[in-house]
N, C-alpha and C positions, 0 to 999 in steps of 0.2 A: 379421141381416146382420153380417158380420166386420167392425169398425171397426178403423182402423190403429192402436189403443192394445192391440187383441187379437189379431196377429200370430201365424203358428203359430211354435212353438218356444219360445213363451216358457216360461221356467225354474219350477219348481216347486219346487226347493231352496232353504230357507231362505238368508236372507243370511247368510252369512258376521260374524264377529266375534273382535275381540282387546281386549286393554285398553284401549287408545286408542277402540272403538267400541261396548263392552258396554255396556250401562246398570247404573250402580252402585248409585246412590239411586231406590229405590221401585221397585226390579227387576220385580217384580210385573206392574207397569202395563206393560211393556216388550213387543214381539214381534218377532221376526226373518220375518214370512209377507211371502210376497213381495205376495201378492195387496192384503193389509194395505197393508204400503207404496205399492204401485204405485194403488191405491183415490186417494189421499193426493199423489199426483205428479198426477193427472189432474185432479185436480180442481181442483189448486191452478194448475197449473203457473208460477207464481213462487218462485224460488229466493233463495238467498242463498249463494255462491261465496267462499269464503274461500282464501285461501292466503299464503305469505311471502311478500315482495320487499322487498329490501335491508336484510334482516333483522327489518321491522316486518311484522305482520298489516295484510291487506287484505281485506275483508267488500264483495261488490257487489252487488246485487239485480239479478237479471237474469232474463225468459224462458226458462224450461228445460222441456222436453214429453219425453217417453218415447216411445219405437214397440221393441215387445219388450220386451228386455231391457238396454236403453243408453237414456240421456238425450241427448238433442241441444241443445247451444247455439250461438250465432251470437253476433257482431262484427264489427266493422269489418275488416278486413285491414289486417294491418301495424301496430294499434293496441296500445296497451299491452296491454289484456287477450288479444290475439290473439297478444302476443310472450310472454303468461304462460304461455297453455295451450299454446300450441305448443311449449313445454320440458319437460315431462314428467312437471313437478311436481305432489307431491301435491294434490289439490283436497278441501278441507272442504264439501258441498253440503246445504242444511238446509231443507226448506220448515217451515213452522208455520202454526197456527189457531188463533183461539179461537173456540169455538164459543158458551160460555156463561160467566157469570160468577158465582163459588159465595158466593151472600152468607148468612154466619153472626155468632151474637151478640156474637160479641168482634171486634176486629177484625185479630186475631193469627190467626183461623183464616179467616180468609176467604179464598180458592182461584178456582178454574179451572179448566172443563173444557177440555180442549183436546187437538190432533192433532198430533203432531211427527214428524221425520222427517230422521236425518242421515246422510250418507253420505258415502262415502271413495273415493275414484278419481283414476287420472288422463286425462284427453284425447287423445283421436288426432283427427286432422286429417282430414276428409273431403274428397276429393279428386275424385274419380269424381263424373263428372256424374248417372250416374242415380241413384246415391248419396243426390248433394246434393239432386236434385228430391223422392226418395224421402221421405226425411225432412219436408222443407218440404211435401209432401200431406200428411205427416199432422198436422200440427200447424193448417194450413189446415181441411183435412177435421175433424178435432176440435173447432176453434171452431165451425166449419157445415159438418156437412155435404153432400159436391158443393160445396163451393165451388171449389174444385181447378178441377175442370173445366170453370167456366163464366170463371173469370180470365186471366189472361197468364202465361204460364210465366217467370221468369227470363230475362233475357234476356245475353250474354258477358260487357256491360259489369258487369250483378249479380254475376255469379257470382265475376268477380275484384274487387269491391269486398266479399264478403263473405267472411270466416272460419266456416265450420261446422267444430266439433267433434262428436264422438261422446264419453262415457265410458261405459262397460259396468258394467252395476248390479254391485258381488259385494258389497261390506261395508259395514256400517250398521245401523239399530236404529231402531225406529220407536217412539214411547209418548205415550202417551193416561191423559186421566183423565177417566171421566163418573161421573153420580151427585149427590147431593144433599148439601149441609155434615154437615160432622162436628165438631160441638160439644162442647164438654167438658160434663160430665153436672153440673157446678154451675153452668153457664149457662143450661140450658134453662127456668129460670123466668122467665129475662129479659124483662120486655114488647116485643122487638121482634122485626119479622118476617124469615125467615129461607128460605132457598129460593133458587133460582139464576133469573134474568134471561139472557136474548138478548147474544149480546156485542155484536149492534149496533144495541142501543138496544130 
């Protein structure tokens, strides 16, 4: 069955990248696959939305779900972050994980596997009502589902209390690290044990 996170059309061209969104440090671990990425949005689907206002950074953890190739968010209308994205401006978007945690004998090298994932965009405002239902199925349908259609659609008064955006995936950089400690070779006589742990618990 076709779930609304596998939409036809969606893009098979790597993501896009420039300085601002290469991966510098430990390049290696780095991938531009959409598939990668998008693996990583779905599962997560909590963000963290960065951008300027009044010249300081602002970082907000917010609900962000995918259908295609564009993430979709939601607020309030008329609220600050709905007066942010609806100007145009660039959005820093980052999910992360840890998956595990890499315990080795020193404690200088002790690590983390983990899933990251940041992206560059800006928002367009979703306007069109089958648009807006559009979207809100699949992110319903994603947590369960058929839930869609067994609930209450939106109703006028929602739909003008809420701000949906779109921003369209193009640029960003996803990197991982799995695997077991890597210890320096005059540690390994050490008596203590070493090997990676659940990150949660």
């Amino acid at each position: 069955m076709t779930t609304p996170m596998d939409v036809p059309g969606t893009m098979t061209s790597p993501l896009t990248s420039c300085p601002r969104s290469r991966v510098q440090r430990a390049a290696t671990r780095a991938s531009y696959d959409r598939t990668t990425a998008y693996s990583l949005i779905d599962r997560l689907k909590t963000a963290h939305v960065g951008f300027v206002e009044d010249g300081e950074p602002r970082i907000i953890p917010i609900t962000v779900w995918r259908l295609g190739d564009d993430l979709y968010l939601h607020t309030l209308r008329g609220g600050r972050l709905s007066r942010r994205l609806g100007s145009d401006a660039l959005l820093c978007i980052s999910f992360a994980v840890t998956n595990e945690w890499v315990m080795t004998k020193s404690a200088f090298n002790h690590s983390a596997n983990y899933e990251s994932l940041v992206l560059f965009g800006r928002a367009v405002p979703v306007t069109d009502d089958a648009a807006f239902d559009t979207a809100f199925r699949a992110i319903i349908n994603q947590i369960e589902p058929g839930r869609w259609e067994q609930v209450r659609a939106p109703n006028d008064k929602e739909r003008k209390a809420t701000a949906l955006f779109r921003v369209p995936i193009q640029e960003g950089a996803f990197k991982s690290r799995t695997g077991g400690p890597n210890d320096d070779p005059e540690d390994l006589a050490l008596p203590v044990w070493h090997g990676t742990l659940p990150a949660d618990g």
